[in-house]
C-alpha positions as CSV (number, residue, x, y, z in Angstrom):
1,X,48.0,-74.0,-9.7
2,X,50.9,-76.1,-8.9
3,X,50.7,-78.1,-12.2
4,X,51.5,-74.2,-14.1
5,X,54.0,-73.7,-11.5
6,X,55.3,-76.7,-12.5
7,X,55.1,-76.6,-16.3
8,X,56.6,-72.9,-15.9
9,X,60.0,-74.2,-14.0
10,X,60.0,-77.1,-16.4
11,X,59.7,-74.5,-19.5
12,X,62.3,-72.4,-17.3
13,X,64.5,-75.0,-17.3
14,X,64.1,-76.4,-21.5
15,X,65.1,-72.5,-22.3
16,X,67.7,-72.3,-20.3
17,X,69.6,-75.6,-20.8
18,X,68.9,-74.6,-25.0
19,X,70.7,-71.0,-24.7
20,X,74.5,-71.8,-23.7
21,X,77.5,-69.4,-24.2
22,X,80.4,-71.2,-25.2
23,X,84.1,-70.3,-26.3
24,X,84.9,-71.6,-30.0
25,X,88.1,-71.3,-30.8
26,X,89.9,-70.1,-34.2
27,X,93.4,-72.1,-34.6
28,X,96.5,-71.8,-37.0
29,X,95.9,-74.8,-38.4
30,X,96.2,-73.6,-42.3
31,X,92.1,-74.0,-42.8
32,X,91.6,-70.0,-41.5
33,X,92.9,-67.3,-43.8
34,X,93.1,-63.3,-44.3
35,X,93.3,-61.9,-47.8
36,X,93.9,-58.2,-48.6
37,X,93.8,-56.7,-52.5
38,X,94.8,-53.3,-53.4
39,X,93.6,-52.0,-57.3
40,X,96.6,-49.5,-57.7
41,X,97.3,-47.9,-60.8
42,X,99.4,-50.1,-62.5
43,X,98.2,-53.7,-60.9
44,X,96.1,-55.5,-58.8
45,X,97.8,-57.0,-55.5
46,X,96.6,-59.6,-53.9
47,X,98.1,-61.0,-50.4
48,X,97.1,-63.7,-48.5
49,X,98.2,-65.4,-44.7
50,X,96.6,-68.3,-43.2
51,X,98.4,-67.4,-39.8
52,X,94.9,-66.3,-38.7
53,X,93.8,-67.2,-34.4
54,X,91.1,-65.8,-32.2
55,X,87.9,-66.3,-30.5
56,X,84.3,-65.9,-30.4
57,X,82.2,-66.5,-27.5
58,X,78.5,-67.1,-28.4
59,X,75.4,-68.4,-27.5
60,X,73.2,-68.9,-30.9
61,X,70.2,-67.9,-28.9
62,X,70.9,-64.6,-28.2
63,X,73.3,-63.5,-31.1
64,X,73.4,-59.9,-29.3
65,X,75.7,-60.9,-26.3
66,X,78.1,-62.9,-29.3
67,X,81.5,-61.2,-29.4
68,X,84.9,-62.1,-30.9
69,X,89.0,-61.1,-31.0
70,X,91.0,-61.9,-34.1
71,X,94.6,-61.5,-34.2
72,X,96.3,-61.5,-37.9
73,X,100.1,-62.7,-38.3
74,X,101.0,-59.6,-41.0
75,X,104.9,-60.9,-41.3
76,X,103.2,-64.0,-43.0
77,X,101.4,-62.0,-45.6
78,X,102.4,-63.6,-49.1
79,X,101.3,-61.8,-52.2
80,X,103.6,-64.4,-54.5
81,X,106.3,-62.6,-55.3
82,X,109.3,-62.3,-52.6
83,X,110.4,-58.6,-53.1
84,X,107.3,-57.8,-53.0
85,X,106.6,-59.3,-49.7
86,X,109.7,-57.8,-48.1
87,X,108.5,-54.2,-49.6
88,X,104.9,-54.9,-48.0
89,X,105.9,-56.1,-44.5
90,X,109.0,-54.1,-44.1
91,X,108.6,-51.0,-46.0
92,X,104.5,-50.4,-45.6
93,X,103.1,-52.8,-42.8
94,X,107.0,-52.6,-40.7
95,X,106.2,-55.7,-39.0
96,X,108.8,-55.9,-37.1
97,X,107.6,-52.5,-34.9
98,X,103.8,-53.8,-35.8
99,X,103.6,-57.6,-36.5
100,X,100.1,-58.0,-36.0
101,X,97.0,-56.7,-37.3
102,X,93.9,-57.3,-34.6
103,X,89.9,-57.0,-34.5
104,X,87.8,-56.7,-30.8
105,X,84.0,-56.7,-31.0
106,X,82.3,-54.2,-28.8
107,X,78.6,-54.8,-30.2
108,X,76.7,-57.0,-32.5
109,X,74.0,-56.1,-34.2
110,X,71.2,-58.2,-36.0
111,X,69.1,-61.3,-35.5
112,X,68.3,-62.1,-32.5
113,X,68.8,-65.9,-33.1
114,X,70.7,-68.1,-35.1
115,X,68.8,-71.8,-37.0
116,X,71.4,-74.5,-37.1
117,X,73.4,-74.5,-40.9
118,X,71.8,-71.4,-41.6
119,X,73.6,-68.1,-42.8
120,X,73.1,-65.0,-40.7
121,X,73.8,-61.7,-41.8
122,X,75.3,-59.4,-38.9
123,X,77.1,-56.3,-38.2
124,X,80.0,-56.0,-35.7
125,X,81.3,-52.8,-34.6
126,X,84.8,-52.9,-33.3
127,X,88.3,-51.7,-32.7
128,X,90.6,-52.3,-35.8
129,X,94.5,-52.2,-34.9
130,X,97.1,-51.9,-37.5
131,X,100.2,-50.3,-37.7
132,X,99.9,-48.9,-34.3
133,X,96.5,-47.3,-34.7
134,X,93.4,-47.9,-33.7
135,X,90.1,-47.4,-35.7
136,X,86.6,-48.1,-34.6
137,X,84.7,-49.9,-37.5
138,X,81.6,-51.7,-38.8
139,X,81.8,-54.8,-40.2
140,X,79.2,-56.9,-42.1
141,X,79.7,-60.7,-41.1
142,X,78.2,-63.3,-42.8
143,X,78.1,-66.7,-40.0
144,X,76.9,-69.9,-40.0
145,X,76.2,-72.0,-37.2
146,X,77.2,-75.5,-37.5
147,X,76.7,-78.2,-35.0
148,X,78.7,-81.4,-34.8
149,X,77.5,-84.0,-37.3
150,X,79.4,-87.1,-38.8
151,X,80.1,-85.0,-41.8
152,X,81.9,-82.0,-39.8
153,X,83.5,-84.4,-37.5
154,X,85.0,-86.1,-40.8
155,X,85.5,-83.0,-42.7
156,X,86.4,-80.8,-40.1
157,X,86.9,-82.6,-36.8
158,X,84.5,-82.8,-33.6
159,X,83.0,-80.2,-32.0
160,X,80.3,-77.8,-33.1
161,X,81.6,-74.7,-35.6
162,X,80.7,-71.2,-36.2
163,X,82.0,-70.2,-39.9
164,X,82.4,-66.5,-39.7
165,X,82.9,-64.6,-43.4
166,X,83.7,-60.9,-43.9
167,X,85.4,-57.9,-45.8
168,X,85.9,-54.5,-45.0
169,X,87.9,-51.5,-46.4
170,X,91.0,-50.1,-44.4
171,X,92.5,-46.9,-45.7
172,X,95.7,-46.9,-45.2
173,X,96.4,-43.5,-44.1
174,X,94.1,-43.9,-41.5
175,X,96.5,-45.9,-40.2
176,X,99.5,-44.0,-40.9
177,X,101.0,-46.4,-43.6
178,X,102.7,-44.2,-46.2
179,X,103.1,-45.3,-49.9
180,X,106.8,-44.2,-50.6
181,X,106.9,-42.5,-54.0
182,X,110.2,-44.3,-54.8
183,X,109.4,-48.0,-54.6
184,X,108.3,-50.1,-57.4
185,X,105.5,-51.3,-55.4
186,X,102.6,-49.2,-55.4
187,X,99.6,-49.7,-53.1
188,X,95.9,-48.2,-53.7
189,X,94.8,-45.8,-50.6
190,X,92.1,-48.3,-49.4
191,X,92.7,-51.5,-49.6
192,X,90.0,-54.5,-48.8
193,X,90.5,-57.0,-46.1
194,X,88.9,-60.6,-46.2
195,X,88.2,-62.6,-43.4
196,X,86.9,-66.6,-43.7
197,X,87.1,-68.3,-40.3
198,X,86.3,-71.6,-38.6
199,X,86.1,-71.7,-34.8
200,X,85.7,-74.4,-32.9
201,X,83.9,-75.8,-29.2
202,X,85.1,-78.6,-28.5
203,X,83.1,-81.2,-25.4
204,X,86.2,-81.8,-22.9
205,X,88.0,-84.9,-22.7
206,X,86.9,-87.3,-21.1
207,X,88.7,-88.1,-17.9
């Protein structure tokens, strides 16, 4: 009896050491980027920032309790042509009332696991905020689970990695952006929003 006491605390003990949350971390450091395209009328506009920072706190065993916050830099936006950026963050996005665009996880919803360096397909329900307005939304992510190797610490620097994928559509006027009839610029009502993220846990320095 005290041998499957035993081997039960010791099982216990295996399960719990394997299911960790941890805090990875998603930096500015030009490898993280946003995209948005709009097919309007006359052209299709593409945009892109890499001013992208956040965090997801996860524990691959139990992808339920996962959640994340992304914050996107919108006055960074660059869709290649100047006047066309000024139109699009002044005009449109008015970044200077609204400069960023964020996403907070409420649930997630999918496997209840995650393999190592396997993709997972989840959904993510959350509160989109642009322009001022907030919109609760469902997003299909597409995340990977990557722990440290010699070829990520070489690639992508120490520490283990969740790579986190996903587009969605935002219509605009549910966000009270207007499309002034005047300007040259000319947006489609629903544009779609690309996410491709890194984040990173790092082990602390050593003292």
């Amino acid at each position: 009896m005290r041998n499957a006491a035993f081997a039960l605390a010791l099982f216990l003990s295996s399960v719990s050491l394997a299911a960790e949350v941890r805090t990875y971390s998603i930096t500015d450091d030009g490898k993280n980027y946003a995209t948005f395209e709009s097919a309007a009328t006359l052209e299709t506009i593409k945009g892109i920032t890499t001013k992208v920072t956040g965090t997801i706190v996860a524990d691959p065993q139990d992808i339920a309790s996962s959640r994340a916050e992304v914050t996107i830099d919108l006055a960074s936006i660059d869709t290649g042509i100047a006047m066309r950026n000024e139109h699009l963050r002044d005009r449109f996005l008015e970044v200077s009332k609204f400069p960023t665009a964020t996403f907070k996880s409420v649930s997630v919803d999918g496997p209840k696991t995650a393999a190592p360096n396997k993709p997972l397909e989840i959904r993510v329900t959350g509160d989109f905020t642009i322009h001022g307005v907030t919109r609760r939304i469902t997003v299909p992510v597409r995340v990977v689970y990557i722990p440290e190797s010699e070829l990520t610490k070489s690639s992508r620097g120490p520490g283990d990695w969740i790579h986190a994928t996903a587009t969605f559509p935002v219509r605009l006027a549910d966000h009270g952006i207007t499309v002034p009839e005047r300007l040259i610029l000319k947006l489609a009502d629903t544009v779609d929003v690309k996410l491709d993220v890194f984040a990173v846990s790092r082990p602390p320095k050593a003292e």
